[in-house]
Structure formats: structure tokens, C-alpha cells
The first five atom37 places (N, CA, C, CB, O) and aatype in JSON, in Angstrom:
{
  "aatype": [20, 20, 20, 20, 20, 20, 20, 20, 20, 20, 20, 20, 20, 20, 20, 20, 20, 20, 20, 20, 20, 20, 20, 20, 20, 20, 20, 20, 20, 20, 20, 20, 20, 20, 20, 20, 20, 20, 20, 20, 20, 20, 20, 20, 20, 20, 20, 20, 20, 20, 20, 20, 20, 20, 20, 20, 20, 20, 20, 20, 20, 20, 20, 20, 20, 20, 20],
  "atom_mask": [
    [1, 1, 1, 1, 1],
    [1, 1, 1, 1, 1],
    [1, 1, 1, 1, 1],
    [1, 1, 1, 1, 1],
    [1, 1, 1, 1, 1],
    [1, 1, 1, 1, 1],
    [1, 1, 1, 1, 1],
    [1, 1, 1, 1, 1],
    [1, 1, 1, 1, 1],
    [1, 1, 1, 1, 1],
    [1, 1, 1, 1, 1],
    [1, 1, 1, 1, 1],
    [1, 1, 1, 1, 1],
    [1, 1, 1, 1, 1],
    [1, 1, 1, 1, 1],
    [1, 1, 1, 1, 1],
    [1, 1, 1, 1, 1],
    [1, 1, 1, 1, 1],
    [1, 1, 1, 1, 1],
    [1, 1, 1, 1, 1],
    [1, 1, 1, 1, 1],
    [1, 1, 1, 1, 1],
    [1, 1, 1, 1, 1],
    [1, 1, 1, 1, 1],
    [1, 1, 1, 1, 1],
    [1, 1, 1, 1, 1],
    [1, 1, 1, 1, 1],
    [1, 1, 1, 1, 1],
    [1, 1, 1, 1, 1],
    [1, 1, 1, 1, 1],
    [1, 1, 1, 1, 1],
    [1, 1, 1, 1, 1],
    [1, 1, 1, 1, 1],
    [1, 1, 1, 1, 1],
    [1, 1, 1, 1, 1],
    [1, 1, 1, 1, 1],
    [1, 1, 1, 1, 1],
    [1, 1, 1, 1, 1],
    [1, 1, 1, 1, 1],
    [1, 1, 1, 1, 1],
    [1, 1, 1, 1, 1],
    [1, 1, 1, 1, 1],
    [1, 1, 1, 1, 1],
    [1, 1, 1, 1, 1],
    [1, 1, 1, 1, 1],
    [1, 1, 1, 1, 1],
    [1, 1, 1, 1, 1],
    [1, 1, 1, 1, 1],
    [1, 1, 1, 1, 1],
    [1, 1, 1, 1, 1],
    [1, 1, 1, 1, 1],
    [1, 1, 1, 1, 1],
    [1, 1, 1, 1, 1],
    [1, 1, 1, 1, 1],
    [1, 1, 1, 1, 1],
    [1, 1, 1, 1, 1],
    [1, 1, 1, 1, 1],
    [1, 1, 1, 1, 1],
    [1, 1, 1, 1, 1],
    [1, 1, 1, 1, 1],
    [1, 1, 1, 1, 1],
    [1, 1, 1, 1, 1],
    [1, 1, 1, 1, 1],
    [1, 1, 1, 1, 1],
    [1, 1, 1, 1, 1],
    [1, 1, 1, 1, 1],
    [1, 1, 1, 1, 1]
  ],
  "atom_positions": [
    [[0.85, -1.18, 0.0], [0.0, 0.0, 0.0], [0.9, 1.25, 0.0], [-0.97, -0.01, 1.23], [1.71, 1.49, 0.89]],
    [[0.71, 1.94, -0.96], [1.53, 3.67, -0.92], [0.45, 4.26, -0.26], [1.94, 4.69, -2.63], [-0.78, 4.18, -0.37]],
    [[1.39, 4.97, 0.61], [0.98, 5.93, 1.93], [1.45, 7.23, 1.21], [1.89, 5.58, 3.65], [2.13, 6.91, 0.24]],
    [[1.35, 8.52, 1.33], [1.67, 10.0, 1.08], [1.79, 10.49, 1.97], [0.95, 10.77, 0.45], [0.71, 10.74, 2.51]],
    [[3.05, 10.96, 2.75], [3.49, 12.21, 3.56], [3.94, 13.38, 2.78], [4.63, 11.88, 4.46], [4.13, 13.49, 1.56]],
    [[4.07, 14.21, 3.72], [4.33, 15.75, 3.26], [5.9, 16.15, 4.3], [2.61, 16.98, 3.79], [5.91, 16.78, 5.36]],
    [[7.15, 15.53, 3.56], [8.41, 16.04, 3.78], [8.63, 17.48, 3.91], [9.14, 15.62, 2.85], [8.82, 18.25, 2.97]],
    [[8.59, 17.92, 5.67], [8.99, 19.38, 5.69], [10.68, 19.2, 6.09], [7.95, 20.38, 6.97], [11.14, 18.72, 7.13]],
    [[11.53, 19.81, 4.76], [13.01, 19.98, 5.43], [13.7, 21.38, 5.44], [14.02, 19.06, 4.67], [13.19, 22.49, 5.3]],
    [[14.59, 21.14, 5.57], [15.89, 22.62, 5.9], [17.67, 22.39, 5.6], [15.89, 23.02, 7.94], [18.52, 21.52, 5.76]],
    [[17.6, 23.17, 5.31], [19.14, 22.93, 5.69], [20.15, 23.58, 6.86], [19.78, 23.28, 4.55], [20.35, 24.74, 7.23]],
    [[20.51, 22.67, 7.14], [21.68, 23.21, 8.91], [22.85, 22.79, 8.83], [21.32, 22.48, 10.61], [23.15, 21.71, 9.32]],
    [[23.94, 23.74, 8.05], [25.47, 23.28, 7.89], [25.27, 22.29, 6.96], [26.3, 22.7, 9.24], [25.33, 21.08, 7.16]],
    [[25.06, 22.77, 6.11], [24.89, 21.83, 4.73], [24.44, 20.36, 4.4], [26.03, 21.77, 4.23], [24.67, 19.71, 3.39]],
    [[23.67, 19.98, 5.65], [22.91, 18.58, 5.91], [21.41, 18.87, 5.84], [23.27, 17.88, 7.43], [20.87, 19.21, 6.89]],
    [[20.79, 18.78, 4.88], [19.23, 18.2, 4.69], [18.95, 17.4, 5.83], [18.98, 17.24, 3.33], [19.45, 16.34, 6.21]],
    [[17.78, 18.31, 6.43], [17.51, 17.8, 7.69], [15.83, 17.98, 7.32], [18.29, 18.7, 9.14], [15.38, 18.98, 6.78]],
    [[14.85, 16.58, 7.81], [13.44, 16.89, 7.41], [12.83, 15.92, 8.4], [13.02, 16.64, 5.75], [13.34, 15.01, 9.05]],
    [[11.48, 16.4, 8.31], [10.89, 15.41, 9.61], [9.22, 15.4, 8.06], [10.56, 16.64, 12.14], [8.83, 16.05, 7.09]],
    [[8.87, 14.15, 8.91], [7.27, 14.48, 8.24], [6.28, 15.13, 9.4], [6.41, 12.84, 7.65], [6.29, 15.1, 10.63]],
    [[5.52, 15.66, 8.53], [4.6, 16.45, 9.05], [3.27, 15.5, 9.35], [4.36, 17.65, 8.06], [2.45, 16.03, 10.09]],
    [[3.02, 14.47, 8.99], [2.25, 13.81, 9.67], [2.19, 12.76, 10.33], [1.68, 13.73, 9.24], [1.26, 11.97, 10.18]],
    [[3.22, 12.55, 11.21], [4.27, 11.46, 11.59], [4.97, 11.74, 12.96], [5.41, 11.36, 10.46], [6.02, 11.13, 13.14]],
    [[4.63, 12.4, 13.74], [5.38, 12.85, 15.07], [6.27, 11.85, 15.3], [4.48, 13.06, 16.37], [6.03, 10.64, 15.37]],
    [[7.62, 12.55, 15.46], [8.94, 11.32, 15.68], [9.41, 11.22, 14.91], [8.88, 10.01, 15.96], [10.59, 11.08, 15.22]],
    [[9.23, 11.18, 13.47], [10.34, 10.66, 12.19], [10.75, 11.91, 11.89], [9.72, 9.81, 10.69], [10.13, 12.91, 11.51]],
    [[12.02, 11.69, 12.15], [13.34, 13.08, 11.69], [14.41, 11.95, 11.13], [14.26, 14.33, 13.45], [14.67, 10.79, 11.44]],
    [[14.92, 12.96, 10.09], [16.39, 12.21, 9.52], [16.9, 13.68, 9.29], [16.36, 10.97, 7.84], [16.56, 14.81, 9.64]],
    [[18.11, 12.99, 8.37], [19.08, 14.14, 7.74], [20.04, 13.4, 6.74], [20.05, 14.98, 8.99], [20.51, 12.28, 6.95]],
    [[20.27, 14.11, 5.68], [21.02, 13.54, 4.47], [22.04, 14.38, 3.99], [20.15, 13.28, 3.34], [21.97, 15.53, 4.44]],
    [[23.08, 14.13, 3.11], [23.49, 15.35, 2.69], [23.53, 15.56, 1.37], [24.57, 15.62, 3.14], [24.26, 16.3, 0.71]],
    [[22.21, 14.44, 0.92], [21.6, 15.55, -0.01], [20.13, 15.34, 0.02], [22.15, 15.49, -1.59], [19.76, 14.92, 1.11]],
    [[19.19, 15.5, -0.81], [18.02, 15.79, -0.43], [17.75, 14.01, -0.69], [17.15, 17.14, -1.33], [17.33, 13.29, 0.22]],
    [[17.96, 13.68, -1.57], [18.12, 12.32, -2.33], [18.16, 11.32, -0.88], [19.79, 12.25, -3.47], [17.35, 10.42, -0.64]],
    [[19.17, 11.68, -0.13], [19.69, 11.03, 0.91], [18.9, 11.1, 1.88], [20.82, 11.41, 1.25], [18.7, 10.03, 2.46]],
    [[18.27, 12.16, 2.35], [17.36, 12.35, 3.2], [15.92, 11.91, 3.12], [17.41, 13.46, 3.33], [15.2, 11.73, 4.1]],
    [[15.5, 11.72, 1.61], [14.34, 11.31, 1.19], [14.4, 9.71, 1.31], [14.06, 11.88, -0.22], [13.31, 9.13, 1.29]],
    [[15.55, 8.93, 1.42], [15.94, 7.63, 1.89], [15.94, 7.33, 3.0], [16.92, 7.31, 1.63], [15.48, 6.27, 3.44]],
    [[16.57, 8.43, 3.8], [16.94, 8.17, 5.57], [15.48, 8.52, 6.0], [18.37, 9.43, 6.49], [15.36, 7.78, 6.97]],
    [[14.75, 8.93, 5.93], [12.95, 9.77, 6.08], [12.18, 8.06, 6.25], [12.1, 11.05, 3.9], [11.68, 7.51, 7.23]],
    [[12.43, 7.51, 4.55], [11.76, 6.53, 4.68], [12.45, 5.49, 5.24], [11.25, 6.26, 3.65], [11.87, 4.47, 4.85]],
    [[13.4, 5.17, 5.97], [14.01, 4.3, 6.53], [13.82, 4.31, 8.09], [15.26, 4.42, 6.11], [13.78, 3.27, 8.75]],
    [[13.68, 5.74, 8.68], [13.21, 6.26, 9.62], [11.34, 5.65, 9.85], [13.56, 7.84, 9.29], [10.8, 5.33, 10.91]],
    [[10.78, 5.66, 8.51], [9.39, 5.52, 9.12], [9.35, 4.33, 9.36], [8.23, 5.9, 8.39], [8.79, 3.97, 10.4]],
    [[10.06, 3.16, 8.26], [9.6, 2.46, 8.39], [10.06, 1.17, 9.95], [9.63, 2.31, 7.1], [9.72, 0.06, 10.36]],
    [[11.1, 2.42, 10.34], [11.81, 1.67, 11.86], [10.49, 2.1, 13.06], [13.83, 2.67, 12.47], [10.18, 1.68, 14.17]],
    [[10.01, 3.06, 12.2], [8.77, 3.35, 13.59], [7.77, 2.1, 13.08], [7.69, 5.38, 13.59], [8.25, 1.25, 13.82]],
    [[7.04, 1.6, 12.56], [6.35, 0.65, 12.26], [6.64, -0.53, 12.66], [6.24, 0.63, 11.24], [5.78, -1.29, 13.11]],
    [[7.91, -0.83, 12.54], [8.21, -2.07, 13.4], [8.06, -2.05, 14.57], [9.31, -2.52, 13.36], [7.3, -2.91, 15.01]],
    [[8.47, -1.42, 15.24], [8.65, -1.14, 16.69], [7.52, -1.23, 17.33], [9.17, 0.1, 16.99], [7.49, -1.63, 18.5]],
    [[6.22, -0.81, 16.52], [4.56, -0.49, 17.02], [4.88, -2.0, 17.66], [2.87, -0.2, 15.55], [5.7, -2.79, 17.18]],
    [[4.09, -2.23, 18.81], [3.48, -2.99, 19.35], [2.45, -4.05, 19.0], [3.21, -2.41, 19.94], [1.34, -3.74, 19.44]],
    [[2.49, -5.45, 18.2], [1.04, -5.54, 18.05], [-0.04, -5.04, 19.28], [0.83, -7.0, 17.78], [0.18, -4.43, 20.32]],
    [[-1.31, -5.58, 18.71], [-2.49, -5.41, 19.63], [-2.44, -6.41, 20.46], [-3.8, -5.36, 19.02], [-2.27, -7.59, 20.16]],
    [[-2.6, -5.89, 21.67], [-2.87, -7.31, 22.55], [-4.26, -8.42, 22.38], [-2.99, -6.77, 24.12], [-5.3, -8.04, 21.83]],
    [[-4.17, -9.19, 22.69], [-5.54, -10.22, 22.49], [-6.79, -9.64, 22.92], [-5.46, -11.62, 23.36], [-6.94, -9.37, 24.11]],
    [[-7.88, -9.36, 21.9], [-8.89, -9.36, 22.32], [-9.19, -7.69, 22.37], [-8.89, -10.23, 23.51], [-10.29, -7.21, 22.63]],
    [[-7.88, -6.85, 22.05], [-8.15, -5.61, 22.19], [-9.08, -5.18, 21.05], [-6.94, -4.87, 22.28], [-9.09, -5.7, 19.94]],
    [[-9.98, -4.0, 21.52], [-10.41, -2.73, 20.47], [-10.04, -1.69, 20.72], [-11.69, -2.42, 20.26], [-9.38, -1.1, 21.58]],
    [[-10.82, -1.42, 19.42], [-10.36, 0.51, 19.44], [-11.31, 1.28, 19.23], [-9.34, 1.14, 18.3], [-12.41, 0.76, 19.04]],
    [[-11.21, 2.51, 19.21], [-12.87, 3.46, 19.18], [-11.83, 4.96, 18.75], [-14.18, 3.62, 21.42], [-10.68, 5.27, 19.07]],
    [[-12.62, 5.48, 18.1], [-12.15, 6.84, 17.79], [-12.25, 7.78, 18.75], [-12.76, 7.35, 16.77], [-13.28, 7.65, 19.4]],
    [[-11.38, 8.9, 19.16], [-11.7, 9.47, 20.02], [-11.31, 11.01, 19.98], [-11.3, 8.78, 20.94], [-10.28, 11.64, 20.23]],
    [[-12.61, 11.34, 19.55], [-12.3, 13.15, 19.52], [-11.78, 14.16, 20.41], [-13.36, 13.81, 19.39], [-12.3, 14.19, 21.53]],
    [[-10.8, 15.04, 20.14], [-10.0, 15.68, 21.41], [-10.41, 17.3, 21.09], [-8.0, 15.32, 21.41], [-10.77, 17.52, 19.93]],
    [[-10.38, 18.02, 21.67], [-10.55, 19.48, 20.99], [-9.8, 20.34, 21.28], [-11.64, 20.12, 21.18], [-9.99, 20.89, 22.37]],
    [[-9.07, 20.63, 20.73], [-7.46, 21.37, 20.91], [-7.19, 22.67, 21.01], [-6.6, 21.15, 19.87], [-6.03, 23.05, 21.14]]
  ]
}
């Protein structure tokens, strides 16, 4: 399945540095954009592993917050 984020980066001492914007936690840095657009997705996909399955028997419910 292709997913679409929105890569916000910068540059700091000549290292492409970007986090996604809909992704709290995934930051990389490259030194070039090329590189960073690799380390980004290498970054997400280390957060995905890491998730926890669900424990047995769990649900879920949506839950509106108002900010």
C-alpha cells in the first residue's frame, strides 16, 4: 500500500535535515536531499516495526480531542 506524507526539510550546515509532518517522531538528515528522502523513509519504516502488536482481544474506538 503507498501511503503520502508531506516532507517538511531545511538545511543546517549543509545537511538536509526533514521530519514528516504527519508522523510525530520521524526526523532524519542527508546530505543531499536524495539522501534524506531515503533516511525519512528508513526512519518511518523503523517506527512501524517497533509499534506494538495489539494485545488479544483488544479494540479501538475513535476518540475526539478538541485542541
Amino acid at each position: 500500500m503507498l501511503t503520502r506524507f508531506t516532507l517538511e526539510y531545511w538545511i543546517d550546515e549543509d545537511w538536509y535535515v526533514g521530519k514528516l509532518k504527519e508522523v510525530p517522531g520521524v526526523f532524519s538528515q542527508g546530505e543531499s536531499l536524495e539522501e534524506l528522502e531515503g533516511n525519512i523513509k528508513d526512519a518511518y519504516r523503523l517506527i512501524l516495526e517497533e509499534e506494538s502488536p495489539p494485545q488479544s482481544g483488544a479494540k479501538t474506538k475513535e476518540l475526539p480531542i478538541e485542541v
